[in-house]
VOGU-3710 file (C-alpha; in Angstrom, 3 decimals, decimal comma):
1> xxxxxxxxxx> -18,427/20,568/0,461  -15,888/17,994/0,481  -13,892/17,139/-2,982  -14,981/14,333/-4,730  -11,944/11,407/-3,501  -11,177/8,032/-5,628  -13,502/5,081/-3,869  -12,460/2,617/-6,337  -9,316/2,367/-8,366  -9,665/-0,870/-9,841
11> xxxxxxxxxx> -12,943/-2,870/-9,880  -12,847/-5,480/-7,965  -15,058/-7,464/-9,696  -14,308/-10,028/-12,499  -14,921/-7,784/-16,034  -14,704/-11,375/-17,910  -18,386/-12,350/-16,232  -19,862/-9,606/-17,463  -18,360/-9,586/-21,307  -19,131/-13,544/-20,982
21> xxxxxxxxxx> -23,168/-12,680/-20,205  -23,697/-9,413/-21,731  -22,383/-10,906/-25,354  -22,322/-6,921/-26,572  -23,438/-6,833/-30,781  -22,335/-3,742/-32,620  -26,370/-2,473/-32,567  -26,484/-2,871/-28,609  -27,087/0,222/-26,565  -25,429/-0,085/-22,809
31> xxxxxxxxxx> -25,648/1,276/-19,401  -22,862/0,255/-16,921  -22,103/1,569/-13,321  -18,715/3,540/-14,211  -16,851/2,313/-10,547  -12,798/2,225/-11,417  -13,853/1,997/-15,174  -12,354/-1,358/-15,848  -15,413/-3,139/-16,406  -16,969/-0,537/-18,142
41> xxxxxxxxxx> -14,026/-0,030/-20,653  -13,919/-3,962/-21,138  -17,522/-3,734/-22,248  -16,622/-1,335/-24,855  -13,993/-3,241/-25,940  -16,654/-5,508/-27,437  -17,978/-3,014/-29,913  -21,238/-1,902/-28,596  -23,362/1,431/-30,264  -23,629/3,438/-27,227
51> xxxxxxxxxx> -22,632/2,730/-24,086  -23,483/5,084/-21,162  -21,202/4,953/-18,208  -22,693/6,850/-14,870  -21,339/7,190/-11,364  -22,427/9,624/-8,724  -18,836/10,495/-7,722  -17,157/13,008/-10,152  -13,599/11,291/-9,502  -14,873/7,650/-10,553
61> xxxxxxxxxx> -15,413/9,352/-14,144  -12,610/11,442/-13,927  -10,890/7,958/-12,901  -12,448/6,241/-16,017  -11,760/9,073/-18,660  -7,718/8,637/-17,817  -7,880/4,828/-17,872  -9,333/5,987/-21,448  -7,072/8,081/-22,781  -3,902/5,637/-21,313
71> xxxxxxxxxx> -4,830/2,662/-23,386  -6,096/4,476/-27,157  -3,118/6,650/-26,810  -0,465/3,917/-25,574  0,968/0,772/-26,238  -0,861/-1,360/-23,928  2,759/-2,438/-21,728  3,242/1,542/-21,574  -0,734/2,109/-20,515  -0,301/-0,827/-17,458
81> xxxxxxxxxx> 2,770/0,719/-16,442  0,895/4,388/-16,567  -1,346/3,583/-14,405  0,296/1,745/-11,619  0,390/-1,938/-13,020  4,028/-1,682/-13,119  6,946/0,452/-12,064  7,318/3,532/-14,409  9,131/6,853/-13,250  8,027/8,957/-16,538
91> xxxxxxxxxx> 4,098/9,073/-15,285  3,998/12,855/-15,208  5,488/13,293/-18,797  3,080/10,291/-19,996  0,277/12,053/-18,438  1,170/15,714/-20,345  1,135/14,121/-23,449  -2,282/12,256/-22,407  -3,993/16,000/-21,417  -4,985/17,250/-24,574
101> xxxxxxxxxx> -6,940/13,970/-24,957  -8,789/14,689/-21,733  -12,399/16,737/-20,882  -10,771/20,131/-19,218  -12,428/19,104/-15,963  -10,988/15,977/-15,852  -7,586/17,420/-16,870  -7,945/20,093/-14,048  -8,724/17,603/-11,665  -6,128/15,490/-12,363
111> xxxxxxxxxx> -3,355/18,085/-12,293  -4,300/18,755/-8,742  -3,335/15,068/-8,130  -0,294/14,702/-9,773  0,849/12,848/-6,859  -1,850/10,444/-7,387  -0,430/10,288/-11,358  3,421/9,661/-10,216  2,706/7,191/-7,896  0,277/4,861/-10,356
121> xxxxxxxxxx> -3,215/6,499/-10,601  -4,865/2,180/-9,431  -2,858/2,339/-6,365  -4,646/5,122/-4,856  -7,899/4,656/-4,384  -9,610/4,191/-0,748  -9,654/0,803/-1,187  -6,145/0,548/-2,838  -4,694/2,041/0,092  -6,788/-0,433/2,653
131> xxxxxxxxxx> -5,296/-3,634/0,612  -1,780/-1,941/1,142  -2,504/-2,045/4,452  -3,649/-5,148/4,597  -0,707/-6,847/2,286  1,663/-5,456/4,833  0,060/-7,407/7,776  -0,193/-10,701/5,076  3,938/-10,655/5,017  3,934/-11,220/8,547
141> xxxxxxxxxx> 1,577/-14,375/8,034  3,375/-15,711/4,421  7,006/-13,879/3,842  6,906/-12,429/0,236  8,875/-15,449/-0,735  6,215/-18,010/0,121  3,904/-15,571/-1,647  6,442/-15,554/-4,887  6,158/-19,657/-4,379  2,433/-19,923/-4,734
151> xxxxxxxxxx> 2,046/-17,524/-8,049  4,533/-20,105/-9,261  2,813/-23,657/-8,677  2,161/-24,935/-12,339  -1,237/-27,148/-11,428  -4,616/-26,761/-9,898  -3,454/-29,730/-7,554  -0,279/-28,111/-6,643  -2,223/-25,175/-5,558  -4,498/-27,153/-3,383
161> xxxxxxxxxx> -2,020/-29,457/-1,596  0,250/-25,863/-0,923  -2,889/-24,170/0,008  -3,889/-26,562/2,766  0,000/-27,955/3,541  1,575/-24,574/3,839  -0,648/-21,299/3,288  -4,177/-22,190/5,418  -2,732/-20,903/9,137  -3,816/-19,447/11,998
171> xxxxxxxxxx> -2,563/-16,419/11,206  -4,189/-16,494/7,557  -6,954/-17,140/8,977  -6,904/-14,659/11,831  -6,515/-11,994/8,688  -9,991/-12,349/7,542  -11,399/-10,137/10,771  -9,664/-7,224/8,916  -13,124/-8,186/6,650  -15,232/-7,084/8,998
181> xxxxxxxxxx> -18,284/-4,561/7,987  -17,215/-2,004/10,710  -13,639/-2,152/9,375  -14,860/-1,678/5,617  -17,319/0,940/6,369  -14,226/2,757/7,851  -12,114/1,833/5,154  -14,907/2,654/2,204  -18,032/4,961/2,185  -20,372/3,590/4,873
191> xxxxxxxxxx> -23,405/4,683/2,892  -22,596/1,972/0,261  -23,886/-0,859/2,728  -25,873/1,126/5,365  -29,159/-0,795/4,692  -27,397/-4,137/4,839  -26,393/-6,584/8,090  -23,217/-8,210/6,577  -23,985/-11,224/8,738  -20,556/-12,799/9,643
201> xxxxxxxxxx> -18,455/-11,024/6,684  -15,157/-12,680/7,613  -16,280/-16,348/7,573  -17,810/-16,046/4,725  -14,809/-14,275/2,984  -12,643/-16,520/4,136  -14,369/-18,946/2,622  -14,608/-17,447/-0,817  -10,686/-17,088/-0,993  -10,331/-20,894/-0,133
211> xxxxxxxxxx> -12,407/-21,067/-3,119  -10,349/-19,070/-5,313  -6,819/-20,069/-4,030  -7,984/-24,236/-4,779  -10,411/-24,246/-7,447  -9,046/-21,228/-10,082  -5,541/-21,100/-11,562  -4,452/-18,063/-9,426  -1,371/-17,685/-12,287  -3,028/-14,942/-14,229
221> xxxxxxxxxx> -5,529/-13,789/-10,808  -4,754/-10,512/-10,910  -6,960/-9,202/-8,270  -5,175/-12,076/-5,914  -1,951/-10,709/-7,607  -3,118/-7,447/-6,096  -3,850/-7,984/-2,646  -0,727/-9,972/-1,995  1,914/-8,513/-4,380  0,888/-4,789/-5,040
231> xxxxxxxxxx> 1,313/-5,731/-8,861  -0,390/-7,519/-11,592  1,430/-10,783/-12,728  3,896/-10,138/-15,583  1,920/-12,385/-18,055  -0,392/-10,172/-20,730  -3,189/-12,359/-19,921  -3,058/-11,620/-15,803  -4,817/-7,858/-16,386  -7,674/-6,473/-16,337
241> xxxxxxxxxx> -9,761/-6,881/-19,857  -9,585/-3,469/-21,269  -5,368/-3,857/-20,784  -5,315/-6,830/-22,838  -3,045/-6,646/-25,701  -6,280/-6,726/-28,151  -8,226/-3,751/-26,500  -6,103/-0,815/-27,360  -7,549/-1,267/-31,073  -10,883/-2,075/-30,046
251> xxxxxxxxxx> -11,370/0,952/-27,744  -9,886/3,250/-30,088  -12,398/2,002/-32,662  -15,364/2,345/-30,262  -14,057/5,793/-28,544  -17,229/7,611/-30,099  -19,794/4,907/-28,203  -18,448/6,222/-24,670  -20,216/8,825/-22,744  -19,626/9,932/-19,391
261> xxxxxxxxxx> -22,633/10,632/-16,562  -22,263/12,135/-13,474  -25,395/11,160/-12,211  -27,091/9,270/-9,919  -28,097/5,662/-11,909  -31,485/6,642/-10,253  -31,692/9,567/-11,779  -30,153/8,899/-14,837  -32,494/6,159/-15,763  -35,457/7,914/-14,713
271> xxxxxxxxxx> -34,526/10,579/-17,680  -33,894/7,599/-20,536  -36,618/6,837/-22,634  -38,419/3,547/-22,572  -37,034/0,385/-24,300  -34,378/2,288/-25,164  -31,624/-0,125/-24,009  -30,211/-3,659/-24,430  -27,845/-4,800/-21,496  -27,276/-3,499/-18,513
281> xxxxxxxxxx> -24,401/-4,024/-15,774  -25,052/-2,971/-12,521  -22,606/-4,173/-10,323  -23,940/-4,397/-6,644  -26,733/-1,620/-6,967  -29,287/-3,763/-4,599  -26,745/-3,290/-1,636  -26,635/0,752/-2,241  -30,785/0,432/-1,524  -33,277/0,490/0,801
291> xxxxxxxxxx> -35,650/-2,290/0,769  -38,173/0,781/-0,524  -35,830/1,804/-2,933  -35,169/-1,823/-4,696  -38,530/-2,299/-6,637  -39,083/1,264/-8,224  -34,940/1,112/-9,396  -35,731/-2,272/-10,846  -39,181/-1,220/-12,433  -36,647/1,825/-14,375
301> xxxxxxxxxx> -34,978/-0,974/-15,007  -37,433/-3,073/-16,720  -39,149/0,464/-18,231  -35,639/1,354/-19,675  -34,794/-2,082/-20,735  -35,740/-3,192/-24,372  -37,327/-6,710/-24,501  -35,106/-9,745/-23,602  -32,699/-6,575/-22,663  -29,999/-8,767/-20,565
311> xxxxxxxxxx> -29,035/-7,339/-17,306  -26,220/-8,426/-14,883  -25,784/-7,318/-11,147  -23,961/-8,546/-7,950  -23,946/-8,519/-4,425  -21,160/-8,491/-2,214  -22,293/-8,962/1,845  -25,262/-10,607/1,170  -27,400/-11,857/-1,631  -30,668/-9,902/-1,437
321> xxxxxxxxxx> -33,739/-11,233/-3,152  -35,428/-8,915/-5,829  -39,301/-8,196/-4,895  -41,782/-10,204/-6,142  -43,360/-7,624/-8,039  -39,983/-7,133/-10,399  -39,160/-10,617/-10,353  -41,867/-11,564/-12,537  -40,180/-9,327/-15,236  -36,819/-10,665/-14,788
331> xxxxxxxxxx> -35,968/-14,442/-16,033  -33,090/-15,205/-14,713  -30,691/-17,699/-16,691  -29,425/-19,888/-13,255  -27,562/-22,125/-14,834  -25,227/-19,477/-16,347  -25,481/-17,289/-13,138  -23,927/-20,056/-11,373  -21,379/-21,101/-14,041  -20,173/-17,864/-14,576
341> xxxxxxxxxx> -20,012/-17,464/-10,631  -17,807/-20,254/-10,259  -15,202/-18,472/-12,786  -15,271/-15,177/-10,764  -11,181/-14,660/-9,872  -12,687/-11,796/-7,714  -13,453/-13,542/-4,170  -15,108/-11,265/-2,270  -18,647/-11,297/-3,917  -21,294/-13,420/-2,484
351> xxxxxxxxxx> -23,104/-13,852/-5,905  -23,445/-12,555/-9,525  -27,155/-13,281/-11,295  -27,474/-12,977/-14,816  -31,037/-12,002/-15,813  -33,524/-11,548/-19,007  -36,320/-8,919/-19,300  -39,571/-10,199/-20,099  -41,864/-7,295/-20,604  -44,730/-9,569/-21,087
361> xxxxxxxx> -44,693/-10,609/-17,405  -43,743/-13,955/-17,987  -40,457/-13,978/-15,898  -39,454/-15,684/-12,673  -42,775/-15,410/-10,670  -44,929/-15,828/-13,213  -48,196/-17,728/-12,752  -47,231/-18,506/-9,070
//
């Protein structure tokens, strides 16, 4: 059997949705899809009583347990620069003093990466390593100076008229067929999408990143940081959530409400008892599923789920509708699905839906 191998090393979707929907109280009990941790780790920045972080692959929670331990045990400048955020050459001394604060199997797994740990544990993933590739072929489009030039345009305006005078090309464009699904099923885990068509993928990113590069301030993007610079932007405010200068407290207050799953989400929920929790972020579980497989996850969902339980999920490729016979048990809040959508500094997902449990029945479909 193959070892387990980092998928994600950073999330690549925007944490500051979720915190901004979920609106975590100190009574709340969460479930969250671990991926890279970051999202996960923002959430518990916000205090909650429990939250319950699962993945199926054994390295995404070995992943999230470091990420952890970096920044309670850290200054958050010396965390970021841990992990790969920023040039550090002390990782492997950092990460002995870090060890002890480990599980032993996540210790032990780490040590057999220390590679992975000197050269910035968020620049390694499978995903990492396909936007390296794909930031080298970007400086042969826009020179790392133009890149330097647009990070640096003080206004929303400035952005635009650079965007379409200077950085929409050809070439730019021509980029965006490195988004095809055959090319990310190579570059990722092909089961991920297997029971989706991706319908024409590079249009359609393309599309979303002339979003993002004209309508957001791209100053403190640090996913667009990522993909073009290899780095985060120097600002505190241009990291991920749970790096932010007022998490380290936070997380260290709330260590005791994290526990670790290895698990199937499946699985796991099938085992939790009902109305037992109150938010839930899923990321893009409906593109990991069958069309069989959607309603009986979503009816865990709702069984799980406490009432008015909030949940949050995504999609990436496409923007699957939920069966009728969920939907009726799921309000969705549109207006804020869309608001929050249009803040998403993340690009590539098609859409982000922000909906309310209704065990009564009286949800989206009901009385039609």
């Amino acid at each position: 059997m193959a070892e387990a191998e980092v998928i994600y090393a950073q999330n690549w979707e925007d944490a500051a949705l979720e915190t901004s929907a979920l609106q975590i109280e100190p009574d709340d009990d969460v479930i969250a899809v671990a991926g890279a941790g970051c999202t996960a780790l923002s959430l518990l920045t916000r205090g909650p009583r429990r939250l319950h972080a699962v993945d199926r692959n054994p390295a995404q929670i070995h992943l999230l347990r470091l990420k952890h331990a970096a920044v309670r045990h850290l200054p958050t400048h010396q965390a970021a620069c841990f992990l790969g955020a920023q040039h550090c050459s002390r990782r492997r001394e950092v990460f002995e003093f870090l060890s002890d604060s480990l599980p032993d199997d996540s210790e032990e797994f780490w040590r057999r990466r220390i590679g992975a740990i000197e050269r910035g544990v968020i620049s390694q993933g499978k995903i990492e390593r396909y936007f390296a590739m794909l930031r080298w072929l970007i400086r042969t489009v826009h020179p790392a100076g133009r890149i330097e030039d647009l990070f640096a345009l003080p206004t929303l305006e400035a952005q635009r008229r650079f965007y379409h005078d200077t950085w929409d090309t050809p070439g730019w464009r021509r980029l965006f067929y490195l988004g095809h699904k055959r090319i990310l099923d190579w570059a990722l885990d092909p089961s991920f999408y297997r029971h989706i068509a991706a319908g024409n993928l590079p249009a359609e990113l393309y599309a979303r990143a002339a979003r993002c590069l004209t309508d957001l301030p791209i100053a403190d993007n640090y996913f667009l940081s990522w993909i073009l610079r290899g780095t985060y932007p120097e600002r505190a405010t241009g990291r991920p959530g749970y790096l932010q200068e007022s998490a380290r407290q936070a997380l260290s207050q709330s260590a005791g409400a994290l526990e670790t799953h290895v698990a199937d989400i499946r699985d796991f929920l099938r085992e939790r008892p009902d109305s037992s929790c109150d938010k839930f972020y899923l990321s893009n579980v409906s593109e990991w599923l069958s069309d069989a497989e959607i309603a009986p996850f979503f009816q865990q969902v709702i069984r799980v789920a406490r009432d008015r339980a909030t949940v949050c999920y995504r999609a990436l490729m496409v923007d699957r509708p939920l069966p009728s016979s969920v939907r009726q048990y799921l309000e969705e809040d549109s207006g804020l699905s869309s608001a929050l959508a249009q803040r998403d500094r993340a690009f590539v997902n098609a859409a982000f839906h922000v909906v309310h449990v209704r065990k009564d029945g009286r949800g989206s479909d009901a009385g039609r």
